[in-house]
Every structure is written in structure tokens, then in C-alpha cells.
VOBA-1610 file (N, C-alpha, C; in pm, whole numbers, padded with zeros to 5 digits, always signed):
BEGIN
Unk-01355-00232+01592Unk-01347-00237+01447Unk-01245-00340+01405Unk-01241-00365+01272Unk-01151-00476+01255Unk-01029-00422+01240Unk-00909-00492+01280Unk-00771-00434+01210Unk-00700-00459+01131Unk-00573-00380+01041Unk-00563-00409+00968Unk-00397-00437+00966Unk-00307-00502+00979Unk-00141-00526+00993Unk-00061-00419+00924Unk+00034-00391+01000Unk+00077-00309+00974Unk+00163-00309+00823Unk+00215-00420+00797Unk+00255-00456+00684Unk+00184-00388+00578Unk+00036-00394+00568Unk-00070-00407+00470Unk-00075-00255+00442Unk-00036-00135+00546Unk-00098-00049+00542Unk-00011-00005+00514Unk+00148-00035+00530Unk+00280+00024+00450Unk+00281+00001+00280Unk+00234-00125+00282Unk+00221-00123+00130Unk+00138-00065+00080Unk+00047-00015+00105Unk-00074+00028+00011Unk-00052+00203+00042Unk+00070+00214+00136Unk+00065+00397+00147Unk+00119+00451+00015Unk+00194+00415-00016Unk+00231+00479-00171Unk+00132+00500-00271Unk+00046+00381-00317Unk-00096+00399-00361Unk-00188+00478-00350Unk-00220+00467-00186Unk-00313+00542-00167Unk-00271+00733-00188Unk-00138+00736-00194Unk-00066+00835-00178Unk-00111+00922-00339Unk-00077+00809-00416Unk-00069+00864-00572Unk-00239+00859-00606Unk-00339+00791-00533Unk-00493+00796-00594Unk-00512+00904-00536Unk-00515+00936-00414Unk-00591+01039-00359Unk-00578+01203-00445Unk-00730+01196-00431Unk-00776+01330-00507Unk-00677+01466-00498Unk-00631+01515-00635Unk-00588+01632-00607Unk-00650+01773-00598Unk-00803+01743-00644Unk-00868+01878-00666Unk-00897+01854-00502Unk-00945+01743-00455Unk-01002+01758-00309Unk-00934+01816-00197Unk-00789+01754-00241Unk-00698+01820-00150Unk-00659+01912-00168Unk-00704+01986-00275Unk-00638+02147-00260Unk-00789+02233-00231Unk-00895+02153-00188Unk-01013+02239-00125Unk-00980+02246+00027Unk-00895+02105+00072Unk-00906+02117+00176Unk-00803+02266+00218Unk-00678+02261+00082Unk-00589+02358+00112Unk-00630+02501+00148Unk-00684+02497+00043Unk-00809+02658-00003Unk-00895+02690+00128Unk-00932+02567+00247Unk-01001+02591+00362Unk-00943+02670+00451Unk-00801+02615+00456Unk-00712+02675+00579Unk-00588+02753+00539Unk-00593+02799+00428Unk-00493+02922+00337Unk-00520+03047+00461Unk-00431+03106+00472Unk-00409+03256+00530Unk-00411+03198+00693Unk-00419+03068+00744Unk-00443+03052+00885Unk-00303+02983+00948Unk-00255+03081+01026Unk-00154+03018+01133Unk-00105+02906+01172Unk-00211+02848+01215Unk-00254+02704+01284Unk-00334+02612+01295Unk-00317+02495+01252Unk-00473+02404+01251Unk-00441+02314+01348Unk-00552+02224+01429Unk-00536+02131+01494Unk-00654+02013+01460Unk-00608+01876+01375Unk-00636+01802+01344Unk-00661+01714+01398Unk-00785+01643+01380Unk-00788+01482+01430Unk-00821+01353+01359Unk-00702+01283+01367Unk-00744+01163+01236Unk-00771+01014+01304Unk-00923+00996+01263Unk-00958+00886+01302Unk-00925+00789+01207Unk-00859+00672+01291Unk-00875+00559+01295Unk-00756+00583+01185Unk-00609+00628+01261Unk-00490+00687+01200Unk-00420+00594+01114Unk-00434+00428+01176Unk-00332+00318+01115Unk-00176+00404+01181Unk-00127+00389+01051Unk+00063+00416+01067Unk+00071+00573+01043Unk-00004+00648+01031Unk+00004+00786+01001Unk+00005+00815+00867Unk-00035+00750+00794Unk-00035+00798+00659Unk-00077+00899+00589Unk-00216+00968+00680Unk-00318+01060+00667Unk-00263+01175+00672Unk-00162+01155+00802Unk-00123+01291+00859Unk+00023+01314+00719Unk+00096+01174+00713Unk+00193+01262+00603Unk+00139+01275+00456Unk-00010+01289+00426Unk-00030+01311+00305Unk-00098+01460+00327Unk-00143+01483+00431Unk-00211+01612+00469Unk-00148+01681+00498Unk-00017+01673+00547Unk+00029+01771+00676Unk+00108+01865+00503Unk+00176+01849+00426Unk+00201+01906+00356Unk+00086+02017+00303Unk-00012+02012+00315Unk-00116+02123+00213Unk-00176+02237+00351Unk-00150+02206+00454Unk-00189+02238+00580Unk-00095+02364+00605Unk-00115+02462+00689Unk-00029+02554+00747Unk+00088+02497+00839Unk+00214+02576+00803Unk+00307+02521+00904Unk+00273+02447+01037Unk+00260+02537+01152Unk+00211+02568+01280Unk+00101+02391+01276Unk+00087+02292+01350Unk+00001+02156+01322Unk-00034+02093+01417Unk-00152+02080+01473Unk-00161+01949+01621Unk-00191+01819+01528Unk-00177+01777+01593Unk-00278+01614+01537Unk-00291+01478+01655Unk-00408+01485+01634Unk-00455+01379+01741Unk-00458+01284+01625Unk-00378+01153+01680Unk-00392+01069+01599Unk-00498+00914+01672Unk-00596+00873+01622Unk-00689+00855+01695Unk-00652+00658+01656Unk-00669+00599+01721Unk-00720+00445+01696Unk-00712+00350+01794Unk-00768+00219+01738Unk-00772+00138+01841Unk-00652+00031+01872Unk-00574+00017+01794Unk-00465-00031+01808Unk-00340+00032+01882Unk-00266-00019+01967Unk-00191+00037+02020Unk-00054-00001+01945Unk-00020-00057+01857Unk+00070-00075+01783Unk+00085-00010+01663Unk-00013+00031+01569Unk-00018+00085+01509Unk-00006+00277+01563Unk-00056+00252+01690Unk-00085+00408+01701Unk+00115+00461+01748Unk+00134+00343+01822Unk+00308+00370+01859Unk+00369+00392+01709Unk+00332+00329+01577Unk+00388+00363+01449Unk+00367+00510+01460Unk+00260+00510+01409Unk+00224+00674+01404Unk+00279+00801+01438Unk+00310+00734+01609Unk+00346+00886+01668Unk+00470+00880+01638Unk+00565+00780+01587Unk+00738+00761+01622Unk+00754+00818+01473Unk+00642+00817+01336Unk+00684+00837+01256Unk+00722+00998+01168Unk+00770+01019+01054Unk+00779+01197+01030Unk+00702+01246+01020Unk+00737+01419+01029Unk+00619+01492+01046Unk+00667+01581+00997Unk+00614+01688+01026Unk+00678+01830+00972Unk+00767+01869+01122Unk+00838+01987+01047Unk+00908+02031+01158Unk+00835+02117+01289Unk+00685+02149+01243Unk+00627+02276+01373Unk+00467+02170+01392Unk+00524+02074+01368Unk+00379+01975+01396Unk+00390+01880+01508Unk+00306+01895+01613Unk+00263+01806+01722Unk+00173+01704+01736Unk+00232+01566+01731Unk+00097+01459+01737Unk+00106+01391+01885Unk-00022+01378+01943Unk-00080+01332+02016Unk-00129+01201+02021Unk-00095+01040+02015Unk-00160+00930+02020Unk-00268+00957+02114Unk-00370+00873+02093Unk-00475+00851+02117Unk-00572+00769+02151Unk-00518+00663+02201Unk-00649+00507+02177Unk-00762+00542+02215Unk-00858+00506+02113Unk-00977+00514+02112Unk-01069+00448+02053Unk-01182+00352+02086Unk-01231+00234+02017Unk-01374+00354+01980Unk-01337+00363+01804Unk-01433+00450+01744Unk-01561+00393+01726Unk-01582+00262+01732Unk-01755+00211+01753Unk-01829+00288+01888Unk-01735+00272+01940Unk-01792+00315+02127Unk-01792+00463+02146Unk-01695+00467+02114Unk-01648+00623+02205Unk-01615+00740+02033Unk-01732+00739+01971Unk-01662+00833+01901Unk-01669+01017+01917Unk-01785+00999+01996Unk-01800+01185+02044Unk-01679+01215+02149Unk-01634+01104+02209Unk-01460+01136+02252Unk-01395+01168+02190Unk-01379+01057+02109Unk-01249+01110+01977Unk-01286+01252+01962Unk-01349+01301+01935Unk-01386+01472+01842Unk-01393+01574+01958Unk-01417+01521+02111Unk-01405+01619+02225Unk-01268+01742+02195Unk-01262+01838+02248Unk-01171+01934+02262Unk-01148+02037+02124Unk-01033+02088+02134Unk-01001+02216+02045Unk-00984+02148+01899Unk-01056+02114+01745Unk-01047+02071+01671Unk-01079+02142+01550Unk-00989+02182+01483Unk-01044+02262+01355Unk-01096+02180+01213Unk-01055+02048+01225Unk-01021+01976+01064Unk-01033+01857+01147Unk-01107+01752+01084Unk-01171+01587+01100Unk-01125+01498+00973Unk-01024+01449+00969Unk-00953+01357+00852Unk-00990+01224+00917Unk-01009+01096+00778Unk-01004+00985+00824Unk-00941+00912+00634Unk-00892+00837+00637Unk-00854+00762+00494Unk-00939+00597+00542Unk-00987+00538+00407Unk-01023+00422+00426Unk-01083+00381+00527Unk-01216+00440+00596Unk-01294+00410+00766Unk-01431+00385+00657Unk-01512+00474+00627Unk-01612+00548+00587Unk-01695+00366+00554Unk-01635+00324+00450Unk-01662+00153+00392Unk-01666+00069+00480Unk-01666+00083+00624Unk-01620+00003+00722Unk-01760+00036+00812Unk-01789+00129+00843Unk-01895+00167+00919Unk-02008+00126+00879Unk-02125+00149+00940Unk-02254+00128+00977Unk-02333+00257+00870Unk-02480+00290+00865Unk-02529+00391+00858Unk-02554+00465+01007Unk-02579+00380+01073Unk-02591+00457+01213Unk-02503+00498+01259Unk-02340+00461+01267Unk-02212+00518+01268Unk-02220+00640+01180Unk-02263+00650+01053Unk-02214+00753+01000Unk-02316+00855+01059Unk-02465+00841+01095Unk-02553+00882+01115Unk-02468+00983+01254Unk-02434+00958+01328Unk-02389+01020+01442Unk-02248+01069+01431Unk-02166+01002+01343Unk-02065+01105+01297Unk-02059+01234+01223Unk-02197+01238+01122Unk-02227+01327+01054Unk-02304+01440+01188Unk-02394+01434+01265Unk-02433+01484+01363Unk-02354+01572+01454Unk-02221+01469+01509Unk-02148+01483+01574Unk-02095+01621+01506Unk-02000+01601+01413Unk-01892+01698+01335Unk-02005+01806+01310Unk-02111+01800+01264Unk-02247+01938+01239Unk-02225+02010+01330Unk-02255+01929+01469Unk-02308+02021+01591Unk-02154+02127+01636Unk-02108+02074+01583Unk-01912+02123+01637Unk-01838+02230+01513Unk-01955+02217+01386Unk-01948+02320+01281Unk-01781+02215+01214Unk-01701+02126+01185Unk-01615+02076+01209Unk-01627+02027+01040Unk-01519+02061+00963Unk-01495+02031+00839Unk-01417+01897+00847Unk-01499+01802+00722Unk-01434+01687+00707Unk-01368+01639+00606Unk-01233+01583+00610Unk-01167+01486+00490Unk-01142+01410+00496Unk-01247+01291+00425Unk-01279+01136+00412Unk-01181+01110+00298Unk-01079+01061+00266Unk-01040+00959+00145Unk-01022+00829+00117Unk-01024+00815+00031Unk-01012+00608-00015Unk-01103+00534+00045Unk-01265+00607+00030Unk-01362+00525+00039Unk-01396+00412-00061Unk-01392+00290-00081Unk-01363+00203-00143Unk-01560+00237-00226Unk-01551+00192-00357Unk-01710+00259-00379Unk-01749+00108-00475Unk-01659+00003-00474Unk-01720-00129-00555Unk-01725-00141-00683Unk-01609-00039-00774Unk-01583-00032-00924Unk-01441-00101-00908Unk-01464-00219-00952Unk-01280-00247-01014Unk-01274-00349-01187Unk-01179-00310-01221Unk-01137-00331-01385Unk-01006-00403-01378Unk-01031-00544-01405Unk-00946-00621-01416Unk-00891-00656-01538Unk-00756-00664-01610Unk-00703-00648-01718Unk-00569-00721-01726Unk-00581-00870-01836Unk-00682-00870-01929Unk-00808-00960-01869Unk-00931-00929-01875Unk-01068-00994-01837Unk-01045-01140-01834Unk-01119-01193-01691Unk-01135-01349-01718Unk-01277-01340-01671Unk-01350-01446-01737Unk-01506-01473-01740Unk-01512-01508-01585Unk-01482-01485-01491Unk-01494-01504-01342Unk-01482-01361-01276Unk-01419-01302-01296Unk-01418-01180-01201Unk-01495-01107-01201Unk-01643-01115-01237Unk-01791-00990-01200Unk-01848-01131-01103Unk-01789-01264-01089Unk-01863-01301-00957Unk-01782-01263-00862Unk-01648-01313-00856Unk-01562-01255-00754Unk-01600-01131-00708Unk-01574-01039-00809Unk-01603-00854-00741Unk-01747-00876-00708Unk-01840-00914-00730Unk-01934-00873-00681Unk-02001-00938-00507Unk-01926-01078-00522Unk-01886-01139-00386Unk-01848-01034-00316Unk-01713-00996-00331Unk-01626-00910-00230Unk-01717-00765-00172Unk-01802-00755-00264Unk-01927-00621-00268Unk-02038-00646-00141Unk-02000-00748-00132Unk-02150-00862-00087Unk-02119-00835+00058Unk-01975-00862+00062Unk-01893-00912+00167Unk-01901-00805+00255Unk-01802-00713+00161Unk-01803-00591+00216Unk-01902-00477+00308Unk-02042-00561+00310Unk-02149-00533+00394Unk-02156-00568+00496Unk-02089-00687+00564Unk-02035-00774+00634Unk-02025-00637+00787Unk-02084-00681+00893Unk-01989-00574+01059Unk-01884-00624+01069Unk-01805-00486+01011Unk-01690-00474+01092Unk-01626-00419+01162Unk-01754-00407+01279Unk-01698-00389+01434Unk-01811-00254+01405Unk-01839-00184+01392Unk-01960-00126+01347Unk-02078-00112+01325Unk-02149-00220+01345Unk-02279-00302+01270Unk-02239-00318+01167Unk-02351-00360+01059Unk-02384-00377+00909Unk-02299-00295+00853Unk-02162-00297+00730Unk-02103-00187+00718Unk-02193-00126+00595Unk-02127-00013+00553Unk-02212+00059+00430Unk-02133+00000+00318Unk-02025-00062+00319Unk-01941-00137+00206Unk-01929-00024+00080Unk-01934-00068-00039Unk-01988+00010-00142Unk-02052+00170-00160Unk-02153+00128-00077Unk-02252+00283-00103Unk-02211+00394+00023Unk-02081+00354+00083Unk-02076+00439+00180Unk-02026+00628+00165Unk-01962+00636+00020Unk-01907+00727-00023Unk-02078+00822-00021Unk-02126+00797-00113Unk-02273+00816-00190Unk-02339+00866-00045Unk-02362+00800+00037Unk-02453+00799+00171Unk-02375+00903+00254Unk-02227+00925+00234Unk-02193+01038+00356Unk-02192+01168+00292Unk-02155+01132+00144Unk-02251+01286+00056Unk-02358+01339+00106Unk-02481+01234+00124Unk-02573+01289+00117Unk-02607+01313+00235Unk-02553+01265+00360Unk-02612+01287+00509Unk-02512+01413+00532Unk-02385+01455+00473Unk-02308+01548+00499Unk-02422+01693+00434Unk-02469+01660+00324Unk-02577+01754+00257Unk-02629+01835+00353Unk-02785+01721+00351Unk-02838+01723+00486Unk-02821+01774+00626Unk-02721+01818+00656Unk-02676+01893+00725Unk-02589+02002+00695Unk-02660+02052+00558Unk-02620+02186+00525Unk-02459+02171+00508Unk-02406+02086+00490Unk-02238+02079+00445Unk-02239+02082+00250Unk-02091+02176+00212Unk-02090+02173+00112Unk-02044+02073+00080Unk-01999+01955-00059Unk-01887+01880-00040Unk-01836+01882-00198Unk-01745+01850-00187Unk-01653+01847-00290Unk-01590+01694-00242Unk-01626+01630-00383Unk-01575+01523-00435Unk-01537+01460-00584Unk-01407+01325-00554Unk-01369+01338-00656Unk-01293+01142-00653Unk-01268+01115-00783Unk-01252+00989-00733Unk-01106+00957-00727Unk-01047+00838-00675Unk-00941+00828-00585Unk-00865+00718-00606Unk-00924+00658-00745Unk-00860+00505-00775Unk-00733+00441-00758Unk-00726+00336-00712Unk-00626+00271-00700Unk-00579+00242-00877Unk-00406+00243-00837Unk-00444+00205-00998Unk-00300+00116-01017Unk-00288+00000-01048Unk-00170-00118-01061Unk-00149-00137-01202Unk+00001-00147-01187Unk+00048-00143-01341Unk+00131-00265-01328Unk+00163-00322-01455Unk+00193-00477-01471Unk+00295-00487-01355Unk+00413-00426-01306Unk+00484-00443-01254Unk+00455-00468-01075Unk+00363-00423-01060Unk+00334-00378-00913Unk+00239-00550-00885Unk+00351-00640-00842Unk+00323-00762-00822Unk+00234-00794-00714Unk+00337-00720-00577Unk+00300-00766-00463Unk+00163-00743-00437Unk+00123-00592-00426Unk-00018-00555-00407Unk-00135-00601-00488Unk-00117-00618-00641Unk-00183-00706-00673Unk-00156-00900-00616Unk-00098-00912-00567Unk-00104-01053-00551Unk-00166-01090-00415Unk-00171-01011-00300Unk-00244-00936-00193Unk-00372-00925-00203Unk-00405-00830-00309Unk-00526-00773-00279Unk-00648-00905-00375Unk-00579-00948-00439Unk-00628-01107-00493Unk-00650-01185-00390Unk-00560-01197-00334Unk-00567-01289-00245Unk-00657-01308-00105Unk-00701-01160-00090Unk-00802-01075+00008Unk-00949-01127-00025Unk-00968-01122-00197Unk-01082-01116-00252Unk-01125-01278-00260Unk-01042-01329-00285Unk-01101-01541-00316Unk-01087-01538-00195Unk-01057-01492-00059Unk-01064-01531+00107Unk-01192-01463+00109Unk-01236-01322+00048Unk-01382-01266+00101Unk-01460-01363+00038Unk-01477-01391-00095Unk-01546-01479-00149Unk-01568-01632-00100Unk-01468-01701-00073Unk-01467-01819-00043Unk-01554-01802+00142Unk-01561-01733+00165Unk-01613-01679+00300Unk-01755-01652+00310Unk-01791-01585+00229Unk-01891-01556+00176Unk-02008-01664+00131Unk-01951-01766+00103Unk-02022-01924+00077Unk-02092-01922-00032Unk-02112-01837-00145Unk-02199-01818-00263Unk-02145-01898-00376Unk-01996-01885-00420Unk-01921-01948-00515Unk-01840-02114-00517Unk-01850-02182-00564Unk-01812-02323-00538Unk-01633-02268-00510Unk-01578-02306-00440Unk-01391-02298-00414Unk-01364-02348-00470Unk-01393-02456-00560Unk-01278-02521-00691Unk-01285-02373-00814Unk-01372-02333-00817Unk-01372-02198-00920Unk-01308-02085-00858Unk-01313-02043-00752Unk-01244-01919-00675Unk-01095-01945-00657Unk-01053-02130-00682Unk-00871-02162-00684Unk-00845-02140-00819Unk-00961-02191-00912Unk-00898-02166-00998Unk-00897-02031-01133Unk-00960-01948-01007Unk-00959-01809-01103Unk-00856-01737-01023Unk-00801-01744-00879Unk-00707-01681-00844Unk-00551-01758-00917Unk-00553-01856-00977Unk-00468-01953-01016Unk-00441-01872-01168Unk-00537-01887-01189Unk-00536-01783-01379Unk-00447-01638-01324Unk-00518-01538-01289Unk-00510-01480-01253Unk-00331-01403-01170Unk-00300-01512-01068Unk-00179-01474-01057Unk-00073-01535-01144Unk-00097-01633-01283Unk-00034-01655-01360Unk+00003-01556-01441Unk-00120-01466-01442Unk-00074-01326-01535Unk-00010-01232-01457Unk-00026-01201-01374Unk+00047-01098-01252Unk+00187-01177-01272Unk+00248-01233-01287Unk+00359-01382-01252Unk+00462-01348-01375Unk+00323-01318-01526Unk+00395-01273-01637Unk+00390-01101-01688Unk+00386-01040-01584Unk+00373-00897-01619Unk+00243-00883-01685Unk+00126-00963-01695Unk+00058-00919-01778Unk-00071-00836-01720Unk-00081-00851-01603Unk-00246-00774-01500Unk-00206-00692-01473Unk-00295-00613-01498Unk-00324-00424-01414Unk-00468-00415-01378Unk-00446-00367-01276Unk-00577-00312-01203Unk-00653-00173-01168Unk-00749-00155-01138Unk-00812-00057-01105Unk-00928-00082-01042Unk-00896+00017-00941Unk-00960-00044-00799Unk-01032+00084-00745Unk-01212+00121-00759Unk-01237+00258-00744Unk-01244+00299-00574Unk-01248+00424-00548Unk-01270+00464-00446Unk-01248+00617-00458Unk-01375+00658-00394Unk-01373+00820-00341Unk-01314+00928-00247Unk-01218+01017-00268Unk-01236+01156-00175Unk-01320+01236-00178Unk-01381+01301-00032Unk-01442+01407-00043Unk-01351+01511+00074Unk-01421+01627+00070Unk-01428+01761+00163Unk-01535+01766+00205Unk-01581+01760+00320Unk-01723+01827+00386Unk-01726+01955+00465Unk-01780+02052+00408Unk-01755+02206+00486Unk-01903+02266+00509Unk-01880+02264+00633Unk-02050+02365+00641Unk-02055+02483+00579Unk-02157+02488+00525Unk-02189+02595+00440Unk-02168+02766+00545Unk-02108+02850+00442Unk-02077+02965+00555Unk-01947+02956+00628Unk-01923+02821+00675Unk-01811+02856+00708Unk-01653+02937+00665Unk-01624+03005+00719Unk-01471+03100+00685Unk-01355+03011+00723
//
């Protein structure tokens, strides 16, 4: 799969921290209320971010396999805080290949943040399978879903976003990813296998001040685009040029959509 620097994933933890769903995460709470002990596995962990946004709503008592393919990122992970009665486990594991590994052994709860947009349908096709056959409740967040609101509007950014949409279909490391429609599609294959889900949306959301990440995540989008080969590059310099002139003067805020869900087999206690 592709990776992502560790830099990138420190900055955007606070974000992702403040979008992520609160009704979702208190289904996941409501799952494992009255229980001792859970033992978690979070694919495709990055720096651990998953585990310190989860491990709070979770029962004391905590395993966590922290799953990925980076070995630098996964050394973040394990060195970083936790709770005081929680055990993590690094893990390398290249989730295109080997993902009925990852999920092997004693697992109560399947977390992943930001994967879901990255995958294949046939990836999800066998992840959804996988976690069924194992009865195995899932929490997907910051599936990126291809809504963003740029403010104040320049007559260029529905080609840009819709480039980056384009893009975002692009294998990465996965096959064909699901980009966009991947939120929508693990709803419905989670269905389909008799899972309840509860979802809710998860937006990123930048306020004039928050320079860096907007100047980043701009800068992500005229590289997907200009990549992409659809838009002439004298227009993609000079709409990122507009653009971080206003970020420059406090004047851009963003909003950037993406989904949480819960997936619980139906029946399950």
C-alpha cells in the first residue's frame, strides 16, 4: 500500500481527532460497556492514532495489535501513550497480501482510520467476508467520501476537487482504489452480510488560522491533479497561487468530507 510520512500523520491527528464521529464512537462504546476486556486490532495503525482516540471509550483492561506495513511508523506506535492496563503488540503486516493474517487469533473489535479510500472493491470484498466469518465488529473512520467546500470560492476548484476524485481511484497498492464511494460500498457489503451499521460524518474542518494543513493538503491536490494530466499546469500554479494567497491572509477555511461507521453483526451481545 502506499505510505504516508510520519510528519503528515502527526499533523492531521488533532483533526482527525476533533472530526471523528461522536455518536459513532459512543456505539462503539455502548458495544463493549459492562465488559472487562477487549482485544483490538488496528489495521494499517500509522503512529497510533486510532488506538489513542479509541482506547479512551474502551474498557480499562486493552490488547492492541497494532498492524502495518511500515516499520517506522509501527516503532512510533508501539513507543507511543496508552492507557495504563493496555498492551500493544507491533505487527508488520503488508495488508494487500496477508490480510486474513492480520485478523488471525483472539480479536474482539477491528478498527482502521483513513484505509477504507485506499482499497480495492475486492479488498473490501474479502475484508468484509473475512471479519463476517469471525462474527468481528468493525470501526472504520475518516473515510474520505469526495465533498470539500472551499471558502472564499475560486472559479477553479470543482476542477481541482474533482481531479483529486479522479485520482483518488488511482491503486494504491490495492488494485483500483474505491476513492470516493468507498464509505457507501462498505455500508452496503457490511449490510449484506447481515451487519448493523451506524454511521455518521467526520469532516475535516480548517479555520482561517490553521495554515499549515491547509497549505499541505493544497499542495497534495495541484500534485494529484497535475498528475492526473487532465488540467493545463499553468492553471493548477495559478489556482494554488490564488489560493495560498488567501490562506497567507487568514482568509481560507476548509471542509473536507469524510465518514465514520460501526459495523456489528446483527445479534451480536
Amino acid at each position: 500500500m502506499s505510505g504516508f510520512s510520519a510528519g503528515w500523520l502527526e499533523l492531521r491527528e488533532p483533526y482527525d481527532a476533533r472530526a471523528r464521529n461522536r455518536d459513532v464512537l459512543a456505539a462503539v462504546a455502548a458495544a463493549f460497556a459492562g465488559r472487562s476486556a477487549v482485544s483490538t486490532v488496528d489495521l494499517g495503525c500509522g503512529t497510533g492514532a486510532t488506538l489513542r482516540a479509541v482506547a479512551p471509550h474502551l474498557p480499562a483492561r486493552q490488547s492492541w495489535r497494532l498492524v502495518d506495513n511500515d516499520l517506522g511508523l509501527l516503532a512510533r506506535a508501539a513507543s507511543s501513550d496508552r492507557p495504563a492496563h493496555a498492551s500493544v503488540t507491533p505487527t508488520p503486516v503488508d495488508l494487500a497480501r496477508d490480510l486474513e493474517a492480520a485478523l488471525d487469533g483472539a480479536v474482539d473489535l477491528v478498527t482502521t482510520s483513513a484505509l477504507l479510500d485506499l482499497v480495492s472493491a475486492e479488498w473490501l470484498e474479502r475484508f468484509a467476508v473475512e471479519v463476517a466469518a469471525h462474527r468481528l465488529p468493525v470501526y472504520a473512520a475518516l473515510t474520505y467520501d469526495g465533498r470539500a467546500v472551499l471558502e472564499p470560492a475560486d472559479a477553479f476548484d470543482d476542477a481541482v476537487i474533482a481531479a483529486v476524485n479522479r485520482h483518488q481511484r488511482r491503486d494504491k497498492g490495492f488494485g483500483p482504489a474505491l476513492g470516493p464511494t468507498a464509505a457507501v460500498a462498505a455500508i452496503a457489503r457490511f449490510e449484506r452480510v447481515r451487519y448493523a451499521v451506524v454511521e455518521g460524518a467526520s469532516d475535516w474542518v480548517f479555520a482561517p488560522h490553521d495554515h499549515k494543513i491547509q497549505k499541505d493538503v493544497l499542495a497534495g491536490w495541484a500534485s494529484a491533479a497535475r498528475e492526473f494530466g487532465e488540467l493545463p499546469l499553468g492553471d493548477i500554479v495559478a489556482w494554488l497561487t490564488r489560493r495560498s494567497d488567501l490562506i497567507a491572509a487568514g482568509r481560507s477555511t476548509m471542509r473536507i468530507g469524510h465518514m465514520d461507521l460501526f459495523a456489528r453483526p446483527i445479534g451480536l451481545r
